[in-house]
N, C-alpha and C positions, 0 to 999 in steps of 0.2 A: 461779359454779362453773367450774371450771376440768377441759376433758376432756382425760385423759393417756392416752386410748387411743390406740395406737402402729399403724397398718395394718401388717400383715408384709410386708416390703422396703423398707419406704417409709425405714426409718431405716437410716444407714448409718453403723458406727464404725468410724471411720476410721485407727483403731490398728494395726490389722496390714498396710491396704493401703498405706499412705504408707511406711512403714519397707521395701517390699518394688521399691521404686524402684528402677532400674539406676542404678550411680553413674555409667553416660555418659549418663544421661540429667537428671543432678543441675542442670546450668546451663540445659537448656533450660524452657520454659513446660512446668507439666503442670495435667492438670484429672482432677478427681475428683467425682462426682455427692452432691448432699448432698440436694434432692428433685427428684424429676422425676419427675410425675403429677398425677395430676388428682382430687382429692378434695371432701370436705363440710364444712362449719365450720357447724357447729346454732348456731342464735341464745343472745345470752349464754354461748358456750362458745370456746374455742382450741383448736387442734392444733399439735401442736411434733415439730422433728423433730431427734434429737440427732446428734454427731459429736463425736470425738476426734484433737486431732494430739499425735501425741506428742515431735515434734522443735520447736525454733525451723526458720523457714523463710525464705525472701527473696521480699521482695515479695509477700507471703501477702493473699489475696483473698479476703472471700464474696463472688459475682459471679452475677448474673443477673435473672430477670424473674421475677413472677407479675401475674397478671392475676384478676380478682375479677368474679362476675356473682351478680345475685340480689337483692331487696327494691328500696327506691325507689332505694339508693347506688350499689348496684354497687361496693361498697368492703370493703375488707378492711385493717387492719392488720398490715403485718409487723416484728418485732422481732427484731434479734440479739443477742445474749445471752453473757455469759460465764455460769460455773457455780452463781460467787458473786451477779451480778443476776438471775438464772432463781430463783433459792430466795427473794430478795425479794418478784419480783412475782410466786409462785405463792404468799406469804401476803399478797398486796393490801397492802404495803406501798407506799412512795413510787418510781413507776415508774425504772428506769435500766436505760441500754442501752448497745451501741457502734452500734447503728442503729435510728432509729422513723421510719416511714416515715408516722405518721398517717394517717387512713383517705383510703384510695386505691382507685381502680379499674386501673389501671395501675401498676406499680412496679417498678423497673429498680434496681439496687443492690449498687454494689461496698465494701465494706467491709473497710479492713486488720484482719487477723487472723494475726498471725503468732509468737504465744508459743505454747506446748503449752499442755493444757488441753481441758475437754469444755468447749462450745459447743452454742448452741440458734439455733435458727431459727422463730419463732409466729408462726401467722397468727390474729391475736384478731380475735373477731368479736363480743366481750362489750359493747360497744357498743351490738350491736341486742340489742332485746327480744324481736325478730317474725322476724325475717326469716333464713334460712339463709343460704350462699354457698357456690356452687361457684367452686375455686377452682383454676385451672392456673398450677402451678411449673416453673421450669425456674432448678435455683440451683446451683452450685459449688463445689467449692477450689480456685483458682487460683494457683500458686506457681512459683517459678522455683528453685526444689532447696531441698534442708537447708544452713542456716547454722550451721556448726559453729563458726566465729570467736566469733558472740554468745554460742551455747552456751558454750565456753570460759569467756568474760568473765562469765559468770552465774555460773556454777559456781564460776569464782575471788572472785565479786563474794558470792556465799553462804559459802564460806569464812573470809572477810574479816570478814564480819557474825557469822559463829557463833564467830568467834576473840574480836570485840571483845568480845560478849554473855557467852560463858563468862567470859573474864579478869576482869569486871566484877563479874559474877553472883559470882566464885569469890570476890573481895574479900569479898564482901558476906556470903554464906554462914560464910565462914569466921567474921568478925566477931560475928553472930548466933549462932553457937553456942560459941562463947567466954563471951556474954551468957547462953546458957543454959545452962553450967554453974554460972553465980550463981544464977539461980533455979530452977537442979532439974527442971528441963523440959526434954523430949526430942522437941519440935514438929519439928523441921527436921530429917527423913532422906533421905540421900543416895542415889544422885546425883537432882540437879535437872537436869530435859531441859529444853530450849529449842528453838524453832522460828520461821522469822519467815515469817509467812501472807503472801502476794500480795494485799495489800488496801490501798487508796491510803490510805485512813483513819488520822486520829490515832489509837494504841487499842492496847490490851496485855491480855492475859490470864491470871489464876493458875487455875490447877486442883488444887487441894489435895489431892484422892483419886491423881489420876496424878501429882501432883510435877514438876508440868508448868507452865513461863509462855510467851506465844507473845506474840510483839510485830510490828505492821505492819509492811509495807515504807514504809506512809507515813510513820511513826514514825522508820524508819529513815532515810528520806532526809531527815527535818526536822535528825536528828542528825548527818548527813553532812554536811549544808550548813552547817554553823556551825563557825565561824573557831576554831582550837585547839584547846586542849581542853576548850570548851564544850560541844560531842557530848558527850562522854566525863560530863563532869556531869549530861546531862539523863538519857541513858542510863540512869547510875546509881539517879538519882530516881525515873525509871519502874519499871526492876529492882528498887529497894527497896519500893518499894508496893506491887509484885506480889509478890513474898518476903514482906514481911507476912501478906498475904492468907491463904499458907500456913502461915504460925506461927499466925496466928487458926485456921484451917481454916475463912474463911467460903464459905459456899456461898449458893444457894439457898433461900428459903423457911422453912416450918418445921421441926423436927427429921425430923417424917415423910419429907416430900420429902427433905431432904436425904437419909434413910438410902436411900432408891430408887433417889435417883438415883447414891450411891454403888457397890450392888450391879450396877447398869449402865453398864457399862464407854464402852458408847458412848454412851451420853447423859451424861457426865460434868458434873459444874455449872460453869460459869465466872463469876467474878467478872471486869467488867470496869471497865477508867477509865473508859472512855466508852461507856454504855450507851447513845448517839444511833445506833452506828454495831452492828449486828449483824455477829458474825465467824462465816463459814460454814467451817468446816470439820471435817474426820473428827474424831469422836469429842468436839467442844466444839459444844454445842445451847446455842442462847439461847429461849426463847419470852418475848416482849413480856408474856405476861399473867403471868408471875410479878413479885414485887416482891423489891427487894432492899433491905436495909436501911440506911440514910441513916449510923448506927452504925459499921458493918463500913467504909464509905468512908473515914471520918473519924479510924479506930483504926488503918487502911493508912497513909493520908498522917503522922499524926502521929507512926508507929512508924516512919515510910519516911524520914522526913526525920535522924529520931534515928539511926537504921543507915545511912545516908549519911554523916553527920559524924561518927560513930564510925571508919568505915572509912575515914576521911581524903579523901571527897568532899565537894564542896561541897554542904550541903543547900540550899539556891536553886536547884540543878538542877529539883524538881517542882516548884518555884515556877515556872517557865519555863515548864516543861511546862502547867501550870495556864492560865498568861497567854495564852500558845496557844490551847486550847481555849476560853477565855472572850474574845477574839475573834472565831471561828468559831463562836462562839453565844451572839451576847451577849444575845437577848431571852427565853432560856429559864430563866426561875425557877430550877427544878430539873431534874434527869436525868431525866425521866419519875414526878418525885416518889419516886423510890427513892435517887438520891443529892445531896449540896450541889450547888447551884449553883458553879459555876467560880468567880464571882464570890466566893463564900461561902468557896471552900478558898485560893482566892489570900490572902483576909482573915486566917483564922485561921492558914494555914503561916505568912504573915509572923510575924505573934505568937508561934507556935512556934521559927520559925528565930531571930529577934532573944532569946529565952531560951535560946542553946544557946554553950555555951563552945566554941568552934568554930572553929579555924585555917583558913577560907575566904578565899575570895580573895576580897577588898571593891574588888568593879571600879568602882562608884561611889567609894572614895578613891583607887583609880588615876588617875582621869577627874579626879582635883583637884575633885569636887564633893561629898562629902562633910562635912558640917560639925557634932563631933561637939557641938556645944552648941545646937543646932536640929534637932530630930529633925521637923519638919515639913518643910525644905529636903533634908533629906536622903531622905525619903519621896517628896516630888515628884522628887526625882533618879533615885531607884531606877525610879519608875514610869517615865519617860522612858528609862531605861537599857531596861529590860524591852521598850518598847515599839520599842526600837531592833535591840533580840535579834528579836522577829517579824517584825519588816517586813524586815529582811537575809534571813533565814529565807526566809519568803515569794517573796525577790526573787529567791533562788538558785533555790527549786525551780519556779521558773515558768521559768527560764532557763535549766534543767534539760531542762524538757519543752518549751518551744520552740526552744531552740537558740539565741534574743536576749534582751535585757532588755526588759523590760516599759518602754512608753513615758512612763506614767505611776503613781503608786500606786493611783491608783482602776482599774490594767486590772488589778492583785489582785483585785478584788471580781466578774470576771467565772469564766466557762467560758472554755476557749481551745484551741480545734485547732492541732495539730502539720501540720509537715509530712508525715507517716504518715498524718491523716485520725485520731489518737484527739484526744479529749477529755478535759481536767481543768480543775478549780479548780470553782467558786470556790477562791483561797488565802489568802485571808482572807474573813470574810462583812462584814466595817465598815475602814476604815484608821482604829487610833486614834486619838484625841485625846489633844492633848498634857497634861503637868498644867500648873496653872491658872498664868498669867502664864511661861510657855514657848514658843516660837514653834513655827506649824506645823511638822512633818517636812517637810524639805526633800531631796527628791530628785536627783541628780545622775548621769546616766549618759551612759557614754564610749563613743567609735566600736569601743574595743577591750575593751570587756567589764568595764570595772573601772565601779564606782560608789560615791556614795556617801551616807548618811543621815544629816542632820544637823540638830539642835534647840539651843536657847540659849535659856536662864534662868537663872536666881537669879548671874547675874558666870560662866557657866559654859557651856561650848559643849564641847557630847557629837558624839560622831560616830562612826559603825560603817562596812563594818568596818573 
């Protein structure tokens, strides 16, 4: 059990004092108190101490000591937190942070933190079963002024994304309700909002009740990093699955639950692609112990891919999307047993997409490896094409967050700190394998940034980008 009692002072939000900065004091170092006292941590319990910045900042810090006394350890856990990992591990989900200090008796701890956002600071002591901890802090915000440059570039960089998502979205809507003048159904009311969440995660979500889809920034940058206008097709794929969703109105649960959770505005239900990744945000609640229906997955992707190619996208875009994800998990059967396996919907979209009269773009016969009187060489083509769509993917958004290419394919499969001191990836969880009688991906990167991935089979040599 987790204690969220808050001592009076102890918490300090940091929303009004940071904005009240002198701007001649914008470029020099400033510090701001986030705990500094001496407190209790009861055995098997945490105390957390919140704060808000509400600007980007430069050179932004959590900076300081605490020191731990008490049982055989003399140790204490401290953890920082954004808003979205704090709501993880306050339901004992699987722990993430931007700092874990493991249990220590001493601990010294500067931490880049410089997007806006509430922030947490724990000192978990749920470790011991017996023993209390007294525990002296002395912790920070350490910044060098407000960076209105990044701010700028975010603001234009969310613009950019809410431009690409509506034009997309707009395609798509409009198509589906052209479709629902032939069948007499009036599923799809206007306007649909869109939103894209701060959450590195593949992952997108409909909310049928608010007419609402919200898609990752990790989503987003998977889409950003791919060559032409292959974005623009996976996009679509995603947007059409979630547009589904809300022509079905699936939700949650049984008829019951769903009507409740309709009447409640803020717990509204979301259906998502990827139920591995919970999306925290206002007004969209997921809880683990509902089930979602394997059904409602399977009538999105196969309705997503049909409103795709109608609207003169490429349906292969969720196939992409798909290959991705079954990747990034490939030993998981199913979604938590509520949706197919990645594995399962890559199988049956292909079956769907190869029955669709459909003006797409067949980048395997561009590739000169298409061979329409062998539908096996052409299968092993596709897979290999696919698998060349990921690993470029992949190679950008690590290159993205480090600032170089990755030295090898297998340093995808790690974590990997930036220059700032954050952390991401894994960005992929396996490097595929190639299809059968294909030679491994061959990787190739240059002193100036260009690279390149290249496989050969059946008389045919693929190579991205």
């Amino acid at each position: 059990m987790i204690s969220q009692r808050i001592v009076p002072g102890l918490v300090l939000l940091l929303l009004g004092l940071l904005s009240w900065l002198p701007a001649a004091e914008a470029q020099q170092q400033a510090e701001l108190p986030v705990v500094q006292s001496r407190f209790r941590v009861e055995a098997g319990r945490a105390s957390y101490f919140q704060f808000k910045l509400p600007a980007y900042y430069r050179d932004g810090k959590v900076a300081g000591n605490a020191l731990a006394a008490g049982g055989s350890g003399n140790d204490i856990r401290v953890l920082v937190m954004t808003e979205r990992q704090f709501q993880v591990w306050t339901r004992s989900l699987q722990p993430e942070a931007l700092y874990n200090s493991g249990q220590r008796r001493s601990v010294v701890l500067s931490v880049p933190v410089n997007d806006p956002g509430t922030y947490y600071v724990v000192f978990d002591n749920r470790f011991s079963a017996l023993s209390a901890k007294n525990v002296q802090a002395d912790i920070r915000f350490v910044h060098q002024g407000v960076d209105t440059a990044r701010a700028d570039e975010v603001k234009r960089q969310a613009t950019e994304r809410d431009r690409r998502i509506g034009g997309i979205l707009g395609k798509l809507v409009v198509t589906l309700r052209a479709g629902e003048k032939q069948l007499g159904t009036h599923q799809i009311q206007t306007p649909i909002y869109i939103g894209v969440l701060d959450d590195p995660s593949l992952n997108a979500a409909a909310m049928w009740q608010k007419r609402a889809i919200v898609v990752t920034r990790g989503t987003m940058e998977l889409v950003e990093a791919m060559p032409g206008n292959e974005g623009d097709e996976v996009l679509a794929g995603v947007l059409a699955h979630e547009l589904s969703h809300i022509f079905y109105r699936h939700t949650f649960g049984n008829e019951q639950q769903a009507a409740g959770e309709a009447a409640v505005s803020a717990g509204a239900a979301a259906v998502m692609i990827n139920p591995l990744v919970g999306l925290a945000v206002a007004g969209l609640a997921w809880d683990r112990s509902k089930r979602y229906d394997r059904m409602q997955e399977t009538e999105a992707d196969v309705l997503g891919v049909k409103l795709a190619c109608a609207a003169g996208f490429d349906p292969s875009g969720l196939l992409t999307f798909m290959e991705r994800l079954k990747e990034q998990n490939p030993s998981h059967v199913s979604f938590l047993q509520t949706h197919p396996s990645p594995a399962q919907r890559v199988q049956y979209l292909q079956g769907t997409i190869e029955k669709l009269n459909c003006p797409r773009r067949a980048t395997v016969a561009a590739a000169g490896t298409a061979d329409a009187d062998d539908s096996s060489k052409q299968a092993r083509a596709k897979k290999a094409q696919g698998d060349l769509r990921i690993l470029t993917s992949a190679i950008s958004i690590y290159a993205a967050h480090t600032g170089q290419l990755p030295s090898s394919l297998t340093a995808l499969t790690n974590p990997v700190r930036n220059r700032q001191g954050a952390v991401a990836g894994p960005f992929l969880a396996v490097v595929p394998s190639p299809p059968p009688g294909w030679s491994q991906y061959a990787y190739a990167p240059q002193p100036n940034g260009v690279f390149t991935v290249t496989t050969t089979g059946d008389d045919t040599t693929l190579s991205l980008p």
